[in-house]
LUMVEXLUM-275445 format. One record per residue: z negated, x, y negated of N, C-alpha, C, O in turn; residue in one letter. Coordinates in steps of 0.02 Angstrom, whole numbers, padded with zeros to 5 digits, always signed. Atoms other than C-alpha are relative to their C-alpha. Example, Ala and Ser with C-alpha at 12.3 -4.5 7.8 and 13.67 -1.06 7.14 Angstrom:
2
+00000+00045+00059-00390+00615+00225+00000+00045-00060-00033+00097-00059a/+00003-00042+00059-00357+00684+00053-00037-00039-00055-00045-00014-00110s/
// end
This chain:
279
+00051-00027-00045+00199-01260+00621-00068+00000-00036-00081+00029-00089x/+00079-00023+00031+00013-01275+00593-00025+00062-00017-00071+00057-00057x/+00031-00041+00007-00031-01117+00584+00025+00040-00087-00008+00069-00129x/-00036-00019+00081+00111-01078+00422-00023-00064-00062-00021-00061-00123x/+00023+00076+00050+00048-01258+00345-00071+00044-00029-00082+00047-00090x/+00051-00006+00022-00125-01174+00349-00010+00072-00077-00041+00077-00130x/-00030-00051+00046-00048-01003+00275+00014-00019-00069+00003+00011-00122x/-00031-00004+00082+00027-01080+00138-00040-00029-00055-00038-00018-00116x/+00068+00021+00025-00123-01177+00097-00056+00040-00027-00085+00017-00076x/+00048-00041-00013-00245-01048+00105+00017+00058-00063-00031+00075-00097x/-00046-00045+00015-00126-00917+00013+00039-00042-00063+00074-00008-00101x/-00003+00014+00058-00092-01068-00126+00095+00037-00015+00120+00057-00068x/-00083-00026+00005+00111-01010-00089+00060-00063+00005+00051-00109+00044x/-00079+00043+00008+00279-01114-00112-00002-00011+00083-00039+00020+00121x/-00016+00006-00064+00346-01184+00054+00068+00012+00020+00103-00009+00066x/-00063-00034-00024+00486-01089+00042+00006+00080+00018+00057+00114+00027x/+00003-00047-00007+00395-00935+00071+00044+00030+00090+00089+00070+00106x/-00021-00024-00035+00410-00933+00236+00086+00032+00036+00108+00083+00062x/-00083-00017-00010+00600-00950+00261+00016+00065-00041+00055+00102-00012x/-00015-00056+00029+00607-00805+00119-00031+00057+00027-00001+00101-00003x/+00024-00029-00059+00516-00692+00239+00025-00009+00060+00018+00046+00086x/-00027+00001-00062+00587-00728+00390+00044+00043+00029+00049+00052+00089x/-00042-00065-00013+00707-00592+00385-00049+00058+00028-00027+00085+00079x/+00078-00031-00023+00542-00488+00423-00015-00008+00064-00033+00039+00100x/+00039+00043-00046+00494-00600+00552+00064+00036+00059+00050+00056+00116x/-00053+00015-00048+00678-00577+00629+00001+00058+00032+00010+00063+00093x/-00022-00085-00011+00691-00382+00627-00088+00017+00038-00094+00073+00065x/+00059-00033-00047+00491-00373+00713+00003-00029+00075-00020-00010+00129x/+00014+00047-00078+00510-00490+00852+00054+00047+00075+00043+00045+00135x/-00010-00043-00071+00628-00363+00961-00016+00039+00008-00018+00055+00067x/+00041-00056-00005+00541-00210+00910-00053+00000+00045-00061+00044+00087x/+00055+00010-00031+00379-00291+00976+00012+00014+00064-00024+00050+00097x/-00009+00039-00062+00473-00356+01133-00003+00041+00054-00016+00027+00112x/-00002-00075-00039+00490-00161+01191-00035+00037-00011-00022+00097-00007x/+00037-00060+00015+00336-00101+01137-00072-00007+00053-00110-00055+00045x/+00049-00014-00056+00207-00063+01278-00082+00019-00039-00133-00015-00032x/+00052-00012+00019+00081+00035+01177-00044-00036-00073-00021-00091-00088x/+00005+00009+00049-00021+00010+01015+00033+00005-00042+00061+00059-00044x/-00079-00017+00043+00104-00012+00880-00019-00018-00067-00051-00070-00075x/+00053-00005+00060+00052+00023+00688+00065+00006-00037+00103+00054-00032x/-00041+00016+00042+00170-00058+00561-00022+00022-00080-00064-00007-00114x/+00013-00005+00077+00159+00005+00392+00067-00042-00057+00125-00056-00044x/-00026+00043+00028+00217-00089+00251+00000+00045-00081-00049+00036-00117x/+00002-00002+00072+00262-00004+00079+00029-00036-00068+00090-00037-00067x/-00011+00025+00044+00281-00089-00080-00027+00021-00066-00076+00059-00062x/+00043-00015+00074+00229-00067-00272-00058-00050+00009-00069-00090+00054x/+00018+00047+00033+00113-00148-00363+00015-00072-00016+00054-00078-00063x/-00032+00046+00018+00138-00327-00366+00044-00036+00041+00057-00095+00036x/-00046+00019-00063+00253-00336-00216-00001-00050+00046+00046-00069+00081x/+00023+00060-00058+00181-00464-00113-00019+00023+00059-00034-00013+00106x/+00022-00026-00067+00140-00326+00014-00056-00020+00025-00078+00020+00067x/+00093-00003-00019-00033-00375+00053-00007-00085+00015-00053-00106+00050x/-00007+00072-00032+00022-00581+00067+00049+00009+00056+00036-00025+00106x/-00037-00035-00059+00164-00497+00186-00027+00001+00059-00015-00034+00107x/+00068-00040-00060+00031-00410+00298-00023-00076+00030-00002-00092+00086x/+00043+00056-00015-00069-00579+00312+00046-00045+00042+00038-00053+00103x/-00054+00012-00030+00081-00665+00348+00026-00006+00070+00036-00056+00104x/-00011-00025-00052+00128-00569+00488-00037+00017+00044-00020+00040+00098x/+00079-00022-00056-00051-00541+00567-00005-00082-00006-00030-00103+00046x/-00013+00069-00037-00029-00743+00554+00044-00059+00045+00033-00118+00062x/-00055+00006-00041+00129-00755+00650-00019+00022+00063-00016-00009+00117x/+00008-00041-00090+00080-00626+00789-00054-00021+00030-00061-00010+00090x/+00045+00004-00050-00082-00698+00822+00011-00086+00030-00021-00115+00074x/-00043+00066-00034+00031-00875+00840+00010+00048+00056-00040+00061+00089x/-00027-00029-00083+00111-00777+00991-00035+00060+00030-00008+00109+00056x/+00055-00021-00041-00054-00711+01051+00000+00100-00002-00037+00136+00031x/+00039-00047+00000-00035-00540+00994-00065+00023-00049-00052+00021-00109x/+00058-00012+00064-00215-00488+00898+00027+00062-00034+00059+00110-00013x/-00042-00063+00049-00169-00379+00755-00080+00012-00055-00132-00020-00052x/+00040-00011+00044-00272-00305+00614+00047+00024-00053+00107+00035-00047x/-00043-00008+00060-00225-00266+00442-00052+00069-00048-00111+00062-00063x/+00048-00039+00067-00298-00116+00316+00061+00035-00051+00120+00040-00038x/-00051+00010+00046-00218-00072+00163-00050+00070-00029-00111+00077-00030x/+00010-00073+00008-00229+00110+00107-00054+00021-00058-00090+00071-00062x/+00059+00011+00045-00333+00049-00048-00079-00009+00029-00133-00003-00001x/+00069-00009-00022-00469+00036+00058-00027+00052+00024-00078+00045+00058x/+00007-00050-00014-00474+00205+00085-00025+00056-00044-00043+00113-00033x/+00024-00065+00077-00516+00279-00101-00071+00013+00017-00115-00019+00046x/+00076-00008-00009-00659+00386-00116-00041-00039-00062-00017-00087-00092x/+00072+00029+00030-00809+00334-00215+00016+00029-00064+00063+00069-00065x/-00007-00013+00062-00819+00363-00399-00051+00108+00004-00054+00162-00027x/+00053-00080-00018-00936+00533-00347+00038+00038+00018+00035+00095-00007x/-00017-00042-00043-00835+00599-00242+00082+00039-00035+00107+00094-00026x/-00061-00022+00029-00668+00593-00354-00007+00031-00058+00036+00064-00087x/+00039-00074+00072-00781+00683-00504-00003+00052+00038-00014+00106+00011x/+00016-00080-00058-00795+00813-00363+00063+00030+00001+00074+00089-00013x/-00089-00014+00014-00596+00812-00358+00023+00020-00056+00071+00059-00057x/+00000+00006+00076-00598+00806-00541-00018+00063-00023+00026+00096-00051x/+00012-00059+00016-00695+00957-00572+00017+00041+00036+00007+00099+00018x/-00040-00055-00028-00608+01040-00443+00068+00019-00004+00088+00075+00011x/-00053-00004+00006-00441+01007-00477+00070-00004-00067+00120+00028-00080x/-00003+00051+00056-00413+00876-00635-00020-00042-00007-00036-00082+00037x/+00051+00064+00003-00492+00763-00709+00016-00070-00024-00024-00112-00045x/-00031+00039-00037-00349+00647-00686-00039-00037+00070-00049-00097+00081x/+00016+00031-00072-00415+00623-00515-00049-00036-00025-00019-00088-00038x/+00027+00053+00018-00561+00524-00580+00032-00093+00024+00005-00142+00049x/-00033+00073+00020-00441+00371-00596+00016-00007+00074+00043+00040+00103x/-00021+00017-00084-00418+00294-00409+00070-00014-00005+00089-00046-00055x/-00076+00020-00004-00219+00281-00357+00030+00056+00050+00040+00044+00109x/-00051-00054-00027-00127+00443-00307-00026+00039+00060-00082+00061+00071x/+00024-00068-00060-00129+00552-00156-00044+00053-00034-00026+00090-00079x/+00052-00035+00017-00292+00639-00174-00069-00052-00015-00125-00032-00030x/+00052+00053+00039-00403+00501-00224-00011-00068+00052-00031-00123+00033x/+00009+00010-00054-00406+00441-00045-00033+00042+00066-00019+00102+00068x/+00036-00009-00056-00517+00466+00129+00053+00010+00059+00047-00029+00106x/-00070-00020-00025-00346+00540+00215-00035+00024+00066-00013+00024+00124x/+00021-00044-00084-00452+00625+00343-00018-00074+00045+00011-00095+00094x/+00013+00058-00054-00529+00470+00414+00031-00051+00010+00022-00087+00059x/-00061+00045-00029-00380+00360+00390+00027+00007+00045+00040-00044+00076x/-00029-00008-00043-00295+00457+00513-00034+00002+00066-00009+00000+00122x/+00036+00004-00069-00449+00460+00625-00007-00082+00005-00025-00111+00056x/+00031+00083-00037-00481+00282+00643+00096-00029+00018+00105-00066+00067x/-00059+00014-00033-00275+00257+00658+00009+00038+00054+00050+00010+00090x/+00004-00044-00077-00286+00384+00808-00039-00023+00052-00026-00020+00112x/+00029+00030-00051-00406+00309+00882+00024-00086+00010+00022-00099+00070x/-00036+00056-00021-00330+00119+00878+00060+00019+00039+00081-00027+00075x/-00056+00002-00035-00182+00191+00953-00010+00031+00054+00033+00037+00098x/+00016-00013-00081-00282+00263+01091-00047-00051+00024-00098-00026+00049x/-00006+00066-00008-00320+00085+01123-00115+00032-00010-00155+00013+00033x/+00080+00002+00020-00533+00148+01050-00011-00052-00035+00034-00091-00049x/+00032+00052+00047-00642+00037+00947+00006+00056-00056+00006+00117-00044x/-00017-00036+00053-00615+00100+00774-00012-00048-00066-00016-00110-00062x/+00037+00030+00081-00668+00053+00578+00041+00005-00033+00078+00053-00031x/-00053+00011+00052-00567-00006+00448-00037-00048-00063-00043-00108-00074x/+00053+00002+00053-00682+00019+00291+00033-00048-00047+00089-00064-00029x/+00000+00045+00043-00675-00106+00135-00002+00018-00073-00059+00018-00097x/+00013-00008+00070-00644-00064-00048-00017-00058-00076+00011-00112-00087x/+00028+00043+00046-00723-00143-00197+00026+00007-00077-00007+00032-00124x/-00031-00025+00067-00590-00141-00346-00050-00024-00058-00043+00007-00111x/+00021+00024+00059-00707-00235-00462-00071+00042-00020-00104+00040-00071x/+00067-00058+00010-00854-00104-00442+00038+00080-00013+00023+00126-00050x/-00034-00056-00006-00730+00023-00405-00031+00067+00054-00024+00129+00052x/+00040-00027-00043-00832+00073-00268+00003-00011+00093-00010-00065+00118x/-00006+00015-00068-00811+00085-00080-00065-00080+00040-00126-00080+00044x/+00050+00052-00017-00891-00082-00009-00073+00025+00053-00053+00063+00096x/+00074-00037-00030-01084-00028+00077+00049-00014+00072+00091-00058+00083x/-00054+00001-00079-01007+00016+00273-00045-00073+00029-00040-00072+00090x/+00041+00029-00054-01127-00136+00338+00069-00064-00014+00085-00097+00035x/-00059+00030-00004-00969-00242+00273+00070+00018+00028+00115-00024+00028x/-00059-00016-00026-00827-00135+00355-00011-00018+00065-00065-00027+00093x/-00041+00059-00046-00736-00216+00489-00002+00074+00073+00033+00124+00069x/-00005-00035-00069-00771-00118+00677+00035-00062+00046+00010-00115+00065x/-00048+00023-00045-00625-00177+00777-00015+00024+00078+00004+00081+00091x/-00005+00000-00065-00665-00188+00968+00033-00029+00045+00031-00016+00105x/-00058+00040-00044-00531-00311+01020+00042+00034+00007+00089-00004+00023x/-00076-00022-00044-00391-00191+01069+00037-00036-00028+00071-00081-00003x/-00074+00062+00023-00284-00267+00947+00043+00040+00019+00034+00099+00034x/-00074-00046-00028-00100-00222+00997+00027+00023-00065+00055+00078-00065x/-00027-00032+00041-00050-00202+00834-00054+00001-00075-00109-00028-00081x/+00049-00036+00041-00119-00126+00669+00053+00023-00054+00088+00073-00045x/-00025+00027+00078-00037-00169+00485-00017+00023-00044-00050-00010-00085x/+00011-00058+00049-00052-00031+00382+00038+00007-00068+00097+00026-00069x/-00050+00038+00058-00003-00082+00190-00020+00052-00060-00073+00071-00085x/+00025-00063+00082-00003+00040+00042+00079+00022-00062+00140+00013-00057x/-00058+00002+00061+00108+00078-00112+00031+00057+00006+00090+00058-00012x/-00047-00052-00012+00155+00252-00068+00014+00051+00072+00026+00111+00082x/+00002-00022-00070+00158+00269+00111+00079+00009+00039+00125-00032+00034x/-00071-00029-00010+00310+00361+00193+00036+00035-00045+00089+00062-00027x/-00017-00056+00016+00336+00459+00055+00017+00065-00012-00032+00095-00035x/+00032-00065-00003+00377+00629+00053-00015+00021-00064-00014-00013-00116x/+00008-00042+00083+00340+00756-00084+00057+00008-00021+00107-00004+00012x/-00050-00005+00037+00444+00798-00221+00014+00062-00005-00021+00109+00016x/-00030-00096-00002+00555+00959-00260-00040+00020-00061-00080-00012-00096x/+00051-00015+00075+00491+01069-00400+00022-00023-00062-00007-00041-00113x/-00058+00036+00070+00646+01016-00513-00047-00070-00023-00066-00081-00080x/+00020+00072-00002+00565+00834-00478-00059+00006-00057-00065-00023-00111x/+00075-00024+00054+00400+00899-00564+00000+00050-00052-00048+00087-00063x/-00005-00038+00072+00453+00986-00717-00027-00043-00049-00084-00035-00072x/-00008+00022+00036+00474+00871-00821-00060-00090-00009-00056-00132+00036x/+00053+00066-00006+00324+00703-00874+00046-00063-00007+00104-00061-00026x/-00065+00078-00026+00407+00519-00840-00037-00044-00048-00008-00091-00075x/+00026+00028+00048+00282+00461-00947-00048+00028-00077-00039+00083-00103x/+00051-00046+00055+00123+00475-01109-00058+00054+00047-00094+00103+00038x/+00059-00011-00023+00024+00499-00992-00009+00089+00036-00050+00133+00025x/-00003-00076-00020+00074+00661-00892+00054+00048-00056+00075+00105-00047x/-00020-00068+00069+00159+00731-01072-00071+00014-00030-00094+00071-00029x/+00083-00020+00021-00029+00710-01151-00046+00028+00051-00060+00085+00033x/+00059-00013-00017-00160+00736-01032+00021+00035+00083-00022+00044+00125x/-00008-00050-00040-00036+00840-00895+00051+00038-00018+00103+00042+00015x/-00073-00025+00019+00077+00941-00997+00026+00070+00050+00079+00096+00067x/-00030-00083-00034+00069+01103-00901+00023-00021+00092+00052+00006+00138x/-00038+00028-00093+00098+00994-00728-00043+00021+00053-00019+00034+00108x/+00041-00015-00040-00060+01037-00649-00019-00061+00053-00027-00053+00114x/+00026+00036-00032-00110+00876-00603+00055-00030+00046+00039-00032+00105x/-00063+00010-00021+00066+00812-00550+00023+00048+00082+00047+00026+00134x/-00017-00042-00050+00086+00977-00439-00062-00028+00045-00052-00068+00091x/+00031+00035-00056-00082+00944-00357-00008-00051+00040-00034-00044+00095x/-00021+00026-00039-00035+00777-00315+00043+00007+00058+00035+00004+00119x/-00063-00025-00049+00124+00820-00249-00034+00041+00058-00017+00019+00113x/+00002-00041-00065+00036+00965-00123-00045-00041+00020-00049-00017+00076x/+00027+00057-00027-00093+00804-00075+00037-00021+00057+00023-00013+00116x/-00058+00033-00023+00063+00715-00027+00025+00033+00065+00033+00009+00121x/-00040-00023-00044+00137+00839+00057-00048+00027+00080-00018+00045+00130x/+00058-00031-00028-00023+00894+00162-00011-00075+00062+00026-00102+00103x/+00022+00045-00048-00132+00761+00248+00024-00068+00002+00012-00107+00049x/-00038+00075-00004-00035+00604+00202+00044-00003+00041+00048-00055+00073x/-00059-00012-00053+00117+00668+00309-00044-00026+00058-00040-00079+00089x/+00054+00003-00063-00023+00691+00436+00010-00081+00022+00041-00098+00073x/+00022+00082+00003-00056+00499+00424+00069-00048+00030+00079-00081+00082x/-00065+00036-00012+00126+00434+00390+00037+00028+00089+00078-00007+00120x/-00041+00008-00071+00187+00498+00566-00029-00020+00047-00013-00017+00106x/+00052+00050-00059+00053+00405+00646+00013-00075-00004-00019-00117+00028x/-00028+00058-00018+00167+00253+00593+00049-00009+00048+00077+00044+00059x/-00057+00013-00049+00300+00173+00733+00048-00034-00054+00108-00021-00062x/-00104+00002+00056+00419+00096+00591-00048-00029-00075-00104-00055-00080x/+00012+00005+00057+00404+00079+00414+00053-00062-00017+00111-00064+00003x/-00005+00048+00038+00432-00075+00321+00000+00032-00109-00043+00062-00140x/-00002-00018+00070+00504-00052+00121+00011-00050-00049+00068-00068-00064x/-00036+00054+00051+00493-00184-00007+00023+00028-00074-00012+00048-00121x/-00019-00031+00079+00589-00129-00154-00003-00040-00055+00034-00090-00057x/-00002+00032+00066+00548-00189-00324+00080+00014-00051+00104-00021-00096x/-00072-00035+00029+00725-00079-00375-00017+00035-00075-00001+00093-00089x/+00027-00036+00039+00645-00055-00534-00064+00000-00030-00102-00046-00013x/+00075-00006+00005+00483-00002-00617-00024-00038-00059-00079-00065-00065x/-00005+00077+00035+00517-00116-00759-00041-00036+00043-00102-00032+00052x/+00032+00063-00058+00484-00248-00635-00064-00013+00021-00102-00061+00018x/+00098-00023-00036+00320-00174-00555-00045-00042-00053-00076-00095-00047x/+00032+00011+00059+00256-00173-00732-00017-00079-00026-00070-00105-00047x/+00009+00081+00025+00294-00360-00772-00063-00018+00072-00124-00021+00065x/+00026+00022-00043+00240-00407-00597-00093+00013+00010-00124-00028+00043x/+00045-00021+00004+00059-00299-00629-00044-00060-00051-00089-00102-00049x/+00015+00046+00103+00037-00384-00815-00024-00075+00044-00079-00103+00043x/+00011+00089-00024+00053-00564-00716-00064-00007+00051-00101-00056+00061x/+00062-00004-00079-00071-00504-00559-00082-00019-00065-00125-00064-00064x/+00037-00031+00056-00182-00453-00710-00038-00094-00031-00096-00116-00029x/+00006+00048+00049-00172-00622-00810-00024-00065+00051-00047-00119+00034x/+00013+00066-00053-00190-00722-00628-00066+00021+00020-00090-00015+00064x/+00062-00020-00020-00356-00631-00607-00048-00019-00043-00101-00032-00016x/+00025-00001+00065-00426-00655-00792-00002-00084+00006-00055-00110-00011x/-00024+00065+00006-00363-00838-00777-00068-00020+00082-00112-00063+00084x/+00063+00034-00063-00483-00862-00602-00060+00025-00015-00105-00016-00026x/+00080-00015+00010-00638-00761-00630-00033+00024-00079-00092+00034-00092x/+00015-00007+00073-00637-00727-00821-00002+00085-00023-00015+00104-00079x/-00013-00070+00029-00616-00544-00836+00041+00039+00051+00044+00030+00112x/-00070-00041-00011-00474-00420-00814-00004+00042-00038-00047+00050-00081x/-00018-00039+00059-00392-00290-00891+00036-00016-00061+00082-00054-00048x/-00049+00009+00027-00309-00301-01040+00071+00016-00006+00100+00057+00030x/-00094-00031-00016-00122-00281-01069+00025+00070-00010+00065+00101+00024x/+00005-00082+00016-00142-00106-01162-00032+00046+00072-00007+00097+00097x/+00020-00048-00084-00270-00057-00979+00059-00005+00028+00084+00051+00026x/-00051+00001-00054-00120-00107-00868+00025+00046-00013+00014+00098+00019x/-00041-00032+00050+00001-00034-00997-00009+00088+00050+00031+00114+00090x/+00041-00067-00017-00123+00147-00955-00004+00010+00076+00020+00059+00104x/+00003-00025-00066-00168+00125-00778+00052-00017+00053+00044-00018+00114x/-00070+00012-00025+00004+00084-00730+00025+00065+00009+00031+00074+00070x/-00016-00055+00037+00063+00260-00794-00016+00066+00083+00020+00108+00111x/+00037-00030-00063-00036+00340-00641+00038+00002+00084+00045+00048+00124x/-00044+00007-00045+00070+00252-00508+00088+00020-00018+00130+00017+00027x/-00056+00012+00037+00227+00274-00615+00056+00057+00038+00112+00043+00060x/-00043-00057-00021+00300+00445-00555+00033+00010+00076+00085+00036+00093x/-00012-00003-00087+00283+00420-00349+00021-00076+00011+00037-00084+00070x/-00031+00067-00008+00341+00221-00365+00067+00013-00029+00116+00000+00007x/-00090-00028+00013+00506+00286-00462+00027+00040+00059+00088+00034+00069x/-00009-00029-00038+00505+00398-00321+00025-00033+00078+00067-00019+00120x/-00009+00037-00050+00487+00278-00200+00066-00046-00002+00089-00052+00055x/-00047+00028+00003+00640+00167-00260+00054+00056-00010+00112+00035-00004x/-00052-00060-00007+00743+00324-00271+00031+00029+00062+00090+00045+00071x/+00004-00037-00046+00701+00395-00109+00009-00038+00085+00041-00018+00134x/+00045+00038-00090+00621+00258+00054+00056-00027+00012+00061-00017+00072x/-00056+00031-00014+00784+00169+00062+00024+00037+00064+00035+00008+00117x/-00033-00050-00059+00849+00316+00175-00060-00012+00071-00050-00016+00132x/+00064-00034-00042+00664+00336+00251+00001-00069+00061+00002-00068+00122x/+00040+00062-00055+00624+00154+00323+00024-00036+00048+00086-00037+00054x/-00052+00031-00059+00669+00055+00468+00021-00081-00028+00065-00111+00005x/-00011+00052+00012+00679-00103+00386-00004+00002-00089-00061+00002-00111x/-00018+00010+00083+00746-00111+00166+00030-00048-00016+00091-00053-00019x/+00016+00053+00055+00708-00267+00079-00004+00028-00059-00045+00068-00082x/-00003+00006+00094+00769-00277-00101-00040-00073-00026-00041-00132-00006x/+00039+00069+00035+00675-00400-00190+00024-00017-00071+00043+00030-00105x/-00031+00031+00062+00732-00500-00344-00064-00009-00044-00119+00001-00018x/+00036+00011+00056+00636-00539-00508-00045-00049+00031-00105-00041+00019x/+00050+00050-00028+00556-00680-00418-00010+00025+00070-00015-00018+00114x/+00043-00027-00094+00501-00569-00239+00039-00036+00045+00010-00054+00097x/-00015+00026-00052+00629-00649-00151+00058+00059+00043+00100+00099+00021x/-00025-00045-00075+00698-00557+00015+00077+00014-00006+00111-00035-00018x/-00060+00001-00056+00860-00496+00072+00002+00067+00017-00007+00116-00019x/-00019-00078-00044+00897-00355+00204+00049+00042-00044+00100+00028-00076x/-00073-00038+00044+00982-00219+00127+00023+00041+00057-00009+00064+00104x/-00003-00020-00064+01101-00153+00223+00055+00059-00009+00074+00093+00039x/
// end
C-alpha cells in the first residue's frame, strides 16, 4: 500500500515493521467499528519503545480509511523550566528535572482532551526537548477538523499510584542520595494519584507496550541517545542517560509490574521491539 511504502520511507523503518504491528492494527479495527463518539487511544510505553513511531503509524492507517486522527504525546505537556523551579521550591528540587507526574500541564491536558471529545476545536501544545522549553504557542497545533480520534502517547499513562510499602524503600542512587527521607518520591506518588487519574479516565482503551524489563529501557535509551549524537552532533553522554534515566526508573518498574492487568490491549516486546499479544 502506498501510504505504508511512504511510512516506512519517511520513518527510515524495516519493511517488516508493518506486519510486526499489525497485531495493533487487528485488535483497533473492531473497537473503532462500534465507536460512535470521539474516541482517545492512549498508548503507554517506556523510553525507547517505539511508542511515538506506533502513534504515527496508526494516525497513518486511520487516515487510509478516512478516519482524521491527531496524535499528542504527554511530553508535550511539561511545564517550562520557570515554572518547575516554582515546583522545586515548593516541593523538591527534584522537580526541576522534566519526567514525573508533577512536571506536567495536567490541568490543561485534560481540558483540551475534554474538549476534543466534545467534538470542540482544541490545542495540542508542542515541546522543545533540545531547549527544554515549551515550543512559543504560535507553533502549537489548534485542531478544528473534528478528528474522530485522538492518540494520546506517554510513558506513564494509566498508572495508578503506589502503596506506601511501594515507597519506603529507593530503587536507585538517585532517590538513596538526593531523596533519602522519600519526600520527593511521596510527592510524586500524590501527583499521580491526583490530577493524572483525572486525565487517564478521559481515555476509551489503553494500549501497553512492555519493555518486561528496565534493563532493556536503559539499553534502548543509550541507543536513542547515540542515534541523536550520530544525526545532529550533540547528545547526552552515557554517564547523562546513566542519571536522567534514574528519574523514570521507579514508575517504569512500576509500570511492567502493574499495566498488564490495567490495559485493553498487552504487547510484550522482545530485545529487538518486536510484537506479540500477550494473552
Amino acid at each position: 500500500m502506498r501510504w505504508q511504502t511512504e511510512f516506512l520511507e519517511k520513518h527510515t523503518l524495516l519493511k517488516s515493521y508493518p506486519e510486526n504491528v499489525q497485531c495493533v492494527i487487528d485488535w483497533l479495527e473492531p473497537v473503532l467499528s462500534h465507536q460512535k463518539s470521539p474516541f482517545c487511544l492512549a498508548i503507554n510505553g517506556a523510553q525507547g519503545s517505539g511508542k511515538s513511531t506506533l502513534s504515527a503509524y496508526i494516525k497513518s492507517y486511520l487516515e487510509s480509511q478516512c478516519f482524521v486522527t491527531e496524535i499528542v504525546s504527554l511530553d508535550d505537556f511539561y511545564l517550562s523550566k520557570a515554572q518547575r523551579a516554582e515546583r522545586a521550591i515548593h516541593y523538591h528540587p527534584l522537580f526541576t528535572v522534566r519526567g514525573v507526574p508533577g512536571t506536567h500541564d495536567i490541568t490543561f491536558a485534560i481540558e483540551q482532551v475534554k474538549r476534543f471529545k466534545n467534538s470542540e476545536d482544541f490545542i495540542l501544545p508542542r515541546f522543545n526537548k533540545a531547549t527544554d522549553e515549551p515550543y512559543s504557542s504560535a507553533k502549537w497545533l489548534t485542531s478544528i477538523n473534528k478528528p474522530k480520534v485522538l492518540i494520546f502517547e506517554g510513558w506513564c499513562l494509566g498508572l495508578l499510584p503506589q502503596s506506601r510499602d511501594h515507597l519506603k524503600m529507593p530503587v536507585n542512587d538517585l532517590e538513596a542520595t538526593q531523596d533519602s527521607n522519600g519526600v520527593y518520591r511521596d510527592r510524586v506518588n500524590q501527583f499521580l494519584s491526583d490530577d493524572y487519574q483525572a486525565l487517564f479516565a478521559l481515555f476509551d482503551k489503553l494500549v501497553f507496550l512492555n519493555a518486561q524489563s528496565f534493563e532493556r529501557v536503559y539499553s534502548w535509551r543509550l541507543q536513542q541517545e547515540h542515534q541523536l549524537i550520530k544525526r545532529v552532533g550533540t547528545g547526552m553522554s552515557d554517564e547523562e542517560v546513566t542519571a536522567f534515566i534514574q528519574y523514570f526508573e521507579r514508575l517504569t518498574r512500576w509500570g511492567i509490574e502493574s499495566l498488564s492487568a490495567r490495559s485493553d490491549l498487552h504487547i510484550k516486546l522482545d530485545e529487538n521491539r518486536q510484537f506479540s499479544v500477550a494473552t
